[in-house]
Structure formats: structure tokens, C-alpha cells
N, C-alpha and C positions, 0 to 999 in steps of 0.2 A: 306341296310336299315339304315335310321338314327335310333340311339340309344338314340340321346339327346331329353330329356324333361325339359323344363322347368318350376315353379311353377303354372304359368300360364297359362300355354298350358294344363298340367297334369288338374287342376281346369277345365278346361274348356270341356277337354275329360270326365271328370266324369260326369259332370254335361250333355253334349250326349247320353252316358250309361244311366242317370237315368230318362231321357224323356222320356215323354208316347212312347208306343211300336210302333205307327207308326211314329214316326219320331226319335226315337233312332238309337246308332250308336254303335257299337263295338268299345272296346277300340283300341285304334294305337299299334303297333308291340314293340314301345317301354316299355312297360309296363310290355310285357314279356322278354323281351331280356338285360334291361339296369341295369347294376350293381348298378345304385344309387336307382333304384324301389326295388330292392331286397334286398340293406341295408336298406331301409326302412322300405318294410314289414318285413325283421324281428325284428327293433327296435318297431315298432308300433304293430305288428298284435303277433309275434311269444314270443317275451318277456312279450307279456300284457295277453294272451289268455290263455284261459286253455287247455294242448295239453296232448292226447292221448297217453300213453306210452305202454299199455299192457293191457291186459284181467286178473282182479283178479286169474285164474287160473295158470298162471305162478309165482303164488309166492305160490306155493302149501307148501315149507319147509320151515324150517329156512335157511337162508342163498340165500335162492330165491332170481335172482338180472335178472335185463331189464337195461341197460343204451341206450343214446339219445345225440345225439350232433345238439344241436340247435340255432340258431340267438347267437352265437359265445361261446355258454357255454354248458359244458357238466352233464348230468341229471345222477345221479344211483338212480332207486327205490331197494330198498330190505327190506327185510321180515327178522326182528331180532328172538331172541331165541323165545322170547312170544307171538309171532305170528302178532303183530304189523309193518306195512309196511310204510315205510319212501323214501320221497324224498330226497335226497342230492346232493349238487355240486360233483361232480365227480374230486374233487380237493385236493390234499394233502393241509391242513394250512402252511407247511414249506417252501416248495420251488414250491405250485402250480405243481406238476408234475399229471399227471394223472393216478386214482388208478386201474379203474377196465376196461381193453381194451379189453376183448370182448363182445359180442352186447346182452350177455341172459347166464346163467349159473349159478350154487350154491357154495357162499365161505363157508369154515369150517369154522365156528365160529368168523370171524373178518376179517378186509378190512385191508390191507398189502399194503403198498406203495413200492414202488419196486426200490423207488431211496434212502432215508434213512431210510425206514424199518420203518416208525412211524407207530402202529397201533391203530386201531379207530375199536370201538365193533360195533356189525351189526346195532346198533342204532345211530351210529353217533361219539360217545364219544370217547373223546382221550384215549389210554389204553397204550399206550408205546413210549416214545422216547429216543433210546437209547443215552444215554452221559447227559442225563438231568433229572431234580428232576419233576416229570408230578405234583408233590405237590405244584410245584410253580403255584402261582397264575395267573402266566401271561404266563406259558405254559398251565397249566388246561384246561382252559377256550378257549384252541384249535380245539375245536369239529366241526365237520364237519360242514359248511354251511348247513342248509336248506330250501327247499322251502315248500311251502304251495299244499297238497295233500287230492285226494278227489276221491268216485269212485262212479259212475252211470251205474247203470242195467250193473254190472259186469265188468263195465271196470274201468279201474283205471286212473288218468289224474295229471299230476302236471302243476303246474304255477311259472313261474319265475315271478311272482311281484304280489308281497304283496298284493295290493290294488285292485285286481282283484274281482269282485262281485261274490258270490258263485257259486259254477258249478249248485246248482240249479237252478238257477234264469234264467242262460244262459241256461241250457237246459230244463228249464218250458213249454216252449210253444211248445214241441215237440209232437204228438199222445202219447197214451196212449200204452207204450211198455211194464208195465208187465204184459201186457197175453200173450206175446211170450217168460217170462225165461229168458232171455236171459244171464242172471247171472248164472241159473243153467246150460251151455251147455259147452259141453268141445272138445278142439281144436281137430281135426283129419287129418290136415295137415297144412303146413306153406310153402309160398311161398315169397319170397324176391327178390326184380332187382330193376337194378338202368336205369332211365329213361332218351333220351337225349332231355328232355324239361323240360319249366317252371311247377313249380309247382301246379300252376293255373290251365295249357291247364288240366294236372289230373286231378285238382277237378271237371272244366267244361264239360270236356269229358265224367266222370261218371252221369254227373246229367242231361242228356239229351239223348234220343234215336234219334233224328234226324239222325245222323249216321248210324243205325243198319242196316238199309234195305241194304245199300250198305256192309256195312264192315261185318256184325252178320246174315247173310240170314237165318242162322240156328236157331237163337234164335229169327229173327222175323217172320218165320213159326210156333213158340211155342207160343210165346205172341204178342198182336196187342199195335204196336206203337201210335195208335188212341184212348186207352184205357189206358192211363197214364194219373195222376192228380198230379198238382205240386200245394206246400204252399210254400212260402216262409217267415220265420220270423227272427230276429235277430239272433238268435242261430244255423240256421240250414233250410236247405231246400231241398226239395223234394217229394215225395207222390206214389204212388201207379200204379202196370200195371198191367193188370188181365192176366192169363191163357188163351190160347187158350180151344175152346171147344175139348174135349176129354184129353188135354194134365195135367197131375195132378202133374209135376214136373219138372224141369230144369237143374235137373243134369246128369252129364255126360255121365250115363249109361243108365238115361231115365226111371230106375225107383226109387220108392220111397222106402226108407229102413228105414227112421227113421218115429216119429211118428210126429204126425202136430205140432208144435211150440204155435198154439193158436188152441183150441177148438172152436171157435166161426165161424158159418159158413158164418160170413160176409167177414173173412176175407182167410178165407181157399182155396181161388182161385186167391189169389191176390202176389205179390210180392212187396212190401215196400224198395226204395232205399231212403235214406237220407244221405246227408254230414251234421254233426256235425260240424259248424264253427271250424275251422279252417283247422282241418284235418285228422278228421275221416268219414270214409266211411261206412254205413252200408247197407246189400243188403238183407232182412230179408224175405226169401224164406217161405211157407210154409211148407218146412221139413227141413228147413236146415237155416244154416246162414253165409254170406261173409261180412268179416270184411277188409278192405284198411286202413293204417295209412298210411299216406303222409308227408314226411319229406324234406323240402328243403335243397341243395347242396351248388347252386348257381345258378345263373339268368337263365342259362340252363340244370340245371340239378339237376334229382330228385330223392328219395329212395322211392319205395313203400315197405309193410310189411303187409302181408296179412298172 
């Protein structure tokens, strides 16, 4: 498979893609496959968008932390003494080494660099570097980088650049999700794998049942593939499949244990999947809810976080 694209070629494959539906074209292999697509989208798509780091529920303590390695920079959220939740680069000021390696966990009381011990209180601030006066002015003012953070129906999101329009705005045009909660629900398992494909084939593969019949026989004996409705808008796309007749749930054991998500019986038989641009997944069941965060690798490979 050729991998090269050129600016022209790429311009021109989109402009296929965005044809009326009968003469549209899927993009070429290169788009998923070529290293310079993939420094792309993360200089354009992953550095500029607001991404999905965690469900407000995992910053239940002080010291709550989620980190994210993204379009070549590394993200810690955490939850200081006073319950305040902060983005930051995942970066000591001194020599850049990296402070907190692994992926979710609670620090006692402050962020410990582990190559010269400089410590930063769970807010950011520099609190110690040993062999130096932190009074000085020009070590002081060492405080952890941070980025700009923001949390929607419970989930929490940062942005590596500034100038990014608020998460409301991007996620305005979505249906009306607080009558399923979903701020109030609390995790009951967590699933994690690393995928051997583009990041994309993820998002595409979820937001389509064309698939099912052959690959999910089992989930499309529970719901009809013909009974799915797709939006699509700037922020986010997908829509609704309804329940089979007799069937009142799609979980694993086949029956329902918890209580319906929304009261309302229009939607009480339906299942709501939506991708949140860029790369959140939601699959908002009538008694349950599946959450996907998709993080890319590299050109062929992925991290999902469910």
C-alpha cells in the first residue's frame, strides 16, 4: 500500500469524502496508515480539541490523579486539598522529567519529581527545590504549566491550547442528556487495550452498525439495525437504535438491575450512541451507560479506556 500523500492528493480525497452520498468516496489507506497524517492530526485535531480525560468520579479525594499522553505532551488532572481539579503538564520546570507514571492513582499531599525531588503542591505550585532559595523570584514563579479545563454531564476534558472555544459551545448542539444523569453514575468496571489500528477505524467502527449482522448476531437479534437514526454536527455525531420487541436491556446477563437512566418513555427503549469529537465514546443504554476514550499511539495504533 502506498503511504504517500501528498497536499494535493489529501485536498482532493477530502473534497470525495464530502460529496453528496451517491457519488462519494471513502478516504485511501493512506490516511490511516501514513505517519505524516498522524503528525498532523495531532498537531491540528489533538493539540487544538478539547479531549476527554476521565469521568468527574475519579477525582473523588484530594490527591485524585488520571494522566494522558497526547500529540507528544503529557496531561496530569488532579484534585488539590480543596477539592479543586486542575490540568497540568505532566512536566517537572527543572529538567522536564516526568512526574507522575502511572495512568490513575491518589498522591499524598503533593507531586514529587523523582529525578531532583522538586516538589509542586496538588495545585501546581512550586513548594520545594532543594539547594535553592524557592524565594527567589525566578525560581518561585516555577509552577507547574497549565492547561485550560472544563467538565460536561460529568465528565471532565482538558485542552492543550488556549484559544480553543469553550467546551460548551462544542458540545451545544448535542440532544438533551440531562435526563439520563449521567454525572450522577458511578463507574462499576473499567476496561483497557491497546488496539492494532488507526485511531479513526475506532471512532468509525463505533458509530456505524453496518457491521453487526455479520460480526454482533447476538446484539442484532436484541436491536434492529434498520431502527438506528444518525445527526451529525460539529461537535459530535450519532443517534439512537431502539430495543427489540420483548427485549428491555443489553447487558450481559440479559437482565436489568439498575433503574432506567431517564424517566421519559420516549426514550426508554432506545439506546443513544454518540462520539464526542474527538474522542469520546458514549453508548447511553436505558439502564446503564458505556463510556470509550480513544487515545492515539501512532498511525497504527490505538489505547482504548472504557
Amino acid at each position: 500500500m502506498d503511504e504517500r500523500l501528498d497536499d494535493r492528493e489529501l485536498r482532493a480525497s477530502l473534497a470525495r469524502t464530502c460529496a453528496p452520498l451517491a457519488e462519494a468516496r471513502t478516504l485511501p489507506g493512506a490516511v490511516y496508515a501514513a505517519d505524516a497524517i498522524f503528525e498532523l492530526e495531532c498537531r491540528e485535531l489533538f493539540a487544538r480539541h478539547w479531549l476527554a480525560i476521565a469521568h468527574h468520579e475519579d477525582f473523588a479525594a484530594a490527591g485524585s490523579f488520571v494522566t494522558a499522553d497526547v500529540a507528544g505532551e503529557r496531561i496530569l488532572v488532579v484534585r488539590d486539598d480543596a477539592g479543586n481539579v486542575h490540568a497540568l503538564y505532566n512536566v517537572c520546570r527543572h529538567r522536564g522529567a516526568r512526574l507522575v507514571t502511572e495512568p490513575r492513582g491518589r498522591l499524598r499531599g503533593a507531586i514529587a519529581c523523582p529525578y531532583h525531588a522538586w516538589t509542586y503542591g496538588l495545585d501546581g505550585r512550586l513548594q520545594r527545590a532543594p539547594g535553592m532559595d524557592i524565594a527567589d523570584g525566578a525560581v518561585a514563579g516555577l509552577a507547574l504549566a497549565s492547561m485550560p479545563l472544563a467538565t460536561w454531564e460529568g465528565f471532565v476534558f482538558a485542552n492543550l491550547d488556549g484559544k480553543a472555544a469553550s467546551l460548551g459551545t462544542v458540545a451545544g448542539g448535542l440532544p438533551d442528556l440531562a435526563r439520563f444523569h449521567l454525572g450522577e453514575l458511578r463507574r462499576v468496571t473499567r476496561l483497557e487495550y491497546e488496539i492494532a489500528c488507526n485511531w479513526k477505524i475506532v471512532c468509525e467502527n463505533y458509530s456505524e452498525c453496518y457491521h453487526c449482522p455479520g460480526v454482533h448476531p447476538q446484539l442484532s437479534r436484541l436491536s434492529d439495525l434498520s431502527s438506528g437514526g444518525f445527526e451529525s454536527h460539529a461537535g459530535f455525531n450519532g443517534g439512537p437504535m431502539a430495543l427489540r420487541a420483548g427485549v428491555d436491556t443489553l447487558s450481559m446477563s440479559g437482565r436489568s438491575t439498575w433503574s432506567r437512566l431517564a424517566a421519559e418513555r420516549d426514550v426508554a427503549r432506545l439506546v443513544h450512541y454518540y462520539l464526542v469529537y474527538p474522542n469520546l465514546m458514549l453508548g447511553i443504554h436505558p439502564d446503564y451507560l458505556l463510556t470509550h476514550r480513544v487515545w492515539p499511539i501512532g498511525a497504527r495504533r490505538a489505547r482504548v479506556e472504557g
